[in-house]
C-alpha positions as CSV (number, residue, x, y, z in Angstrom):
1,X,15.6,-3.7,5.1
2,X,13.6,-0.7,3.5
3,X,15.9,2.5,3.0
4,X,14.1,6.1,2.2
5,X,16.2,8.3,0.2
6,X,15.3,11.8,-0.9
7,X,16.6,13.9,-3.5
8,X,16.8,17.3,-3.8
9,X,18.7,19.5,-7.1
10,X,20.5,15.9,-8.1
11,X,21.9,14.9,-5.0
12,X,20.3,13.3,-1.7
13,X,19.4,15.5,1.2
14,X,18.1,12.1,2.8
15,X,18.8,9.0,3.8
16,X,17.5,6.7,6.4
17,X,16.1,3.1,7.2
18,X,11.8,2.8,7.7
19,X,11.9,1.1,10.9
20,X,9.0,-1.1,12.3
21,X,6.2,1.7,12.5
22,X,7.5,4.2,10.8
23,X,6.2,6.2,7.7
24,X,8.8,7.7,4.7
25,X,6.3,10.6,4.8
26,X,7.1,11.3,8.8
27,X,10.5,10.3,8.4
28,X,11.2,13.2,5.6
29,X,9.2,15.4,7.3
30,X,11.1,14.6,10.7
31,X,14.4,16.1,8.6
32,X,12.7,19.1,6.8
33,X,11.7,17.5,3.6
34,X,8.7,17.1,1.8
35,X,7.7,14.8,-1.5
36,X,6.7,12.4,-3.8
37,X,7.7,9.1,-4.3
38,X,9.5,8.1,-7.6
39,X,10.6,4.6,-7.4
40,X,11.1,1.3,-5.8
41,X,14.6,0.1,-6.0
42,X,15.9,-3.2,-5.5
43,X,13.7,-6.2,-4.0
44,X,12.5,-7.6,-0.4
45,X,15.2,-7.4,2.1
46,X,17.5,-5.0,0.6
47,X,14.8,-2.3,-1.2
48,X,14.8,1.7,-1.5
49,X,12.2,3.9,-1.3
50,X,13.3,6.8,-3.7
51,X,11.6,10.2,-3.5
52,X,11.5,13.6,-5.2
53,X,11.4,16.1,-2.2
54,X,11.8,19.7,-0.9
55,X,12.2,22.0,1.8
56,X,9.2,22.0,4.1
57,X,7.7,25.4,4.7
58,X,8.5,27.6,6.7
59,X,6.5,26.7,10.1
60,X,9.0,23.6,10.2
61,X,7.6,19.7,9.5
62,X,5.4,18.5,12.4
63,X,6.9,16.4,15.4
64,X,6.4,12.8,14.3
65,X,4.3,10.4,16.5
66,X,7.3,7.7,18.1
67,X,4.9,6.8,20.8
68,X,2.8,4.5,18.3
69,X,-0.1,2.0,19.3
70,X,-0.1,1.2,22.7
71,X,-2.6,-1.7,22.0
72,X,-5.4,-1.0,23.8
73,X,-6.6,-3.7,25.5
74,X,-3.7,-5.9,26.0
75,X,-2.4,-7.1,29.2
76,X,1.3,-5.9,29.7
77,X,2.5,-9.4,29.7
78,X,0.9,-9.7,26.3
79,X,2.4,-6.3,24.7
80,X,5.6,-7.3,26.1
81,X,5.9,-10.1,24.9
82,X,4.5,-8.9,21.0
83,X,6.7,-9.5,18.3
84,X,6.7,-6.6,15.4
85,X,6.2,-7.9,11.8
86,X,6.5,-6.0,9.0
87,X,5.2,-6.8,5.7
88,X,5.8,-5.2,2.5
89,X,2.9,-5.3,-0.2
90,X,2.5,-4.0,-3.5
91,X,-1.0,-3.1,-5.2
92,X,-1.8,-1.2,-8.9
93,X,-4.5,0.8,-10.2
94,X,-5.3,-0.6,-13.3
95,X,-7.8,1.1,-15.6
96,X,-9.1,-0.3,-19.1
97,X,-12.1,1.0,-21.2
98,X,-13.0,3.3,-18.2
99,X,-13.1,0.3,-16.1
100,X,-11.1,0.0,-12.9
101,X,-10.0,-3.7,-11.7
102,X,-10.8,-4.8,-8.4
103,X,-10.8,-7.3,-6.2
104,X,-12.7,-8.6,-3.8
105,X,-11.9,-9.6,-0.1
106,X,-12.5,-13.0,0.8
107,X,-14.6,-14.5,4.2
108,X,-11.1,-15.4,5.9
109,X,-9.5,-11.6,5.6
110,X,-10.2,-8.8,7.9
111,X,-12.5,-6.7,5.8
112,X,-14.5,-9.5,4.4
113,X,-17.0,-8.5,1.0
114,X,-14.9,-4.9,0.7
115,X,-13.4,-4.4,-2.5
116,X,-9.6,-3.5,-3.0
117,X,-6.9,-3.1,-5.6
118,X,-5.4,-6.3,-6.7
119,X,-2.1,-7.0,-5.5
120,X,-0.7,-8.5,-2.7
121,X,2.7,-9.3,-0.2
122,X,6.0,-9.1,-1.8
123,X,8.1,-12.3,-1.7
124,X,11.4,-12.4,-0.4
125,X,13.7,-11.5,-3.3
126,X,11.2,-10.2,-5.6
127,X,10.9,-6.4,-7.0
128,X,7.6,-4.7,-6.2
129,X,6.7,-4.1,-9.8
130,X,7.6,-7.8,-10.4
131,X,5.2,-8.8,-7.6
132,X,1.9,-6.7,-8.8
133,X,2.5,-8.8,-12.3
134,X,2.2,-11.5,-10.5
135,X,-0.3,-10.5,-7.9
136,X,-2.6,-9.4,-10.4
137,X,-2.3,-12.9,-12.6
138,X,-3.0,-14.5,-9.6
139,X,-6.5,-12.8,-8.8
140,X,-7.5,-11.7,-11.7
141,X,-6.1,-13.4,-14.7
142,X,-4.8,-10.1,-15.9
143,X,-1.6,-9.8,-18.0
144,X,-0.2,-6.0,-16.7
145,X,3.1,-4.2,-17.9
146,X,4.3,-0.6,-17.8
147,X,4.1,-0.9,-13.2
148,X,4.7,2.6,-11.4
149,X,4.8,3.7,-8.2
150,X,2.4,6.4,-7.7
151,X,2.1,6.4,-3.2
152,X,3.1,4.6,-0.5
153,X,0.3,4.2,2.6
154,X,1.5,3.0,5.7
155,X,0.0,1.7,9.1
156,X,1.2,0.4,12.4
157,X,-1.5,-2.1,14.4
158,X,-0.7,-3.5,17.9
159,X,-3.6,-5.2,19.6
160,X,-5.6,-9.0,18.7
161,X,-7.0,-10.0,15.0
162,X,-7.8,-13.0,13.5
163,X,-3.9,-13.9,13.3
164,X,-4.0,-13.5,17.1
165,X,-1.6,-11.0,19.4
166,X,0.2,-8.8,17.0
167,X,2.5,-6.0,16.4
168,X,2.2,-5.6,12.3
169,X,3.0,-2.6,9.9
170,X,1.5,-2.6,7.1
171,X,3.9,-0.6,3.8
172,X,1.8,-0.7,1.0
173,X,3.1,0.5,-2.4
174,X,0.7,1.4,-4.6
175,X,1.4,1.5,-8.4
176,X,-0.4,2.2,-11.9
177,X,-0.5,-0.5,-14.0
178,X,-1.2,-1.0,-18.0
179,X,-3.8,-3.6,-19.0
180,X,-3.4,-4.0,-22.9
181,X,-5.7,-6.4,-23.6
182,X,-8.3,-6.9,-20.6
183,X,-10.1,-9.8,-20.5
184,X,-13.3,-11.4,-18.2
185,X,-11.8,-11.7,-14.4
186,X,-10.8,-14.8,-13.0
187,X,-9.6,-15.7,-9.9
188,X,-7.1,-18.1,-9.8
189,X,-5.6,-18.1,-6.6
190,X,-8.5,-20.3,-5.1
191,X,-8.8,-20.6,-1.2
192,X,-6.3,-16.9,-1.0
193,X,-7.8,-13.5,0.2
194,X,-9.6,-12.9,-2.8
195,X,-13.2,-14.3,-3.2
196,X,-14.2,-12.5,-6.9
197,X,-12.5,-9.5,-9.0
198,X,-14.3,-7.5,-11.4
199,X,-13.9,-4.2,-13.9
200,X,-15.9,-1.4,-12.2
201,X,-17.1,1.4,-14.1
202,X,-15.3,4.1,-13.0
203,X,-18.9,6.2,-12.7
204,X,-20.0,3.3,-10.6
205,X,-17.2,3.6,-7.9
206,X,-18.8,6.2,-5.9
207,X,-21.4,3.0,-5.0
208,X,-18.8,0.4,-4.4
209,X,-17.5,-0.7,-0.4
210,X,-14.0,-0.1,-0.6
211,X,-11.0,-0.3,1.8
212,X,-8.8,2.9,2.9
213,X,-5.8,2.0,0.4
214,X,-8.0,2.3,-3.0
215,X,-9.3,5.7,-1.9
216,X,-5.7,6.6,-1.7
217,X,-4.3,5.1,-4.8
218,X,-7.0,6.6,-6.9
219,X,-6.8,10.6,-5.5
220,X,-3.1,9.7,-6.1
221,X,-3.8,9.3,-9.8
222,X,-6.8,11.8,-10.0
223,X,-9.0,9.4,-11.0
224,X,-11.5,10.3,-8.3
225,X,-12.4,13.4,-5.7
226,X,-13.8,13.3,-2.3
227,X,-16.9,11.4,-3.0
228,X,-19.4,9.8,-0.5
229,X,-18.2,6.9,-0.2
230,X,-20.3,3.7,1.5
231,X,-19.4,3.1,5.0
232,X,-18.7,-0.4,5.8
């Protein structure tokens, strides 16, 4: 279970559980509260979303969409008989010697060649923070410390993918991440979703094919603006 909680002048003004499709963004919004998230309490399957928030302005927070995919597409047998799967991952930005790390996406994931931040699905039990440690060990060979939680991206897909028929939402943490002593990339996790990893020049980055989540993470941080960014 994922609880939201917001807090406002030291107390909370918000509480709720982040059903299957739903955003902590909508869901504050939904009950007059805007923010930014602050933590990531507890681990998989009993974990808290903590935010900083504040009253929304005065034309009122917009009516949240609870219709959600309809799968386009899809038989009504086969929407019926979906089955909604959540899954929690955690991602970092880290940056060293004005070089960002980043992985790339192997042959057997859905955006094959792109590049992305490394990280990966949480494990049952484990913290976020403790995950992007290991995440980023795993595909990288990168020892990080000093994890934060800096946005959380969310998205709800019903239709067919590789995996088949599915129902999934996607609730990606994304963090910051300290790399004290960065070393050549290697991939260790051989045969997983990453194919290579490399440290980008950060004045390269406008060049580089990238997925939706790094663009978000990195105007999160200010590291970059609205560049043109490839199109894949």
């Amino acid at each position: 279970m994922i609880t939201v909680v917001g807090r406002h002048g030291g107390r909370v003004v918000a509480s709720f559980a982040l059903d299957h499709g739903d955003d902590p963004v909508e869901g504050l919004a939904a009950r007059g509260w805007v923010g930014v998230p602050e933590s990531a309490d507890g681990v998989l399957g009993d974990l808290t979303l903590r935010y900083a928030v504040e009253p929304a302005g005065p034309a009122g927070p917009a009516a949240p969409n609870t219709a959600g995919p309809e799968g386009p597409g899809l038989t009504v047998a086969e929407r019926a008989g979906l089955v909604p799967h959540q899954r929690l991952a955690a991602y970092a930005v880290v940056v060293a010697e004005e070089q960002l790390l980043l992985t790339q996406l192997a042959p057997r994931t859905g955006a094959p060649g792109r590049w992305n931040l490394p990280g990966g699905g949480v494990d049952e039990g484990e913290a976020p923070d403790a995950a992007v440690v290991r995440e980023v060990a795993e595909e990288t060979g990168q020892v990080v410390d000093t994890v934060r939680l800096v946005d959380v991206m969310t998205q709800h897909w019903v239709g067919r993918s590789q995996r088949g028929l599915e129902d999934y939402h996607a609730v990606r943490l994304l963090h910051t991440a300290r790399c004290p002593r960065p070393t050549r990339p290697v991939v260790h996790d051989v045969g997983g979703s990453t194919s290579d990893a490399r440290w980008v020049p950060l004045e390269e980055l406008p060049s580089v094919e990238v997925v939706a989540s790094v663009k978000v993470a990195l105007r999160a941080v200010g590291l970059v603006g609205d560049h043109a960014w490839p199109q894949s």
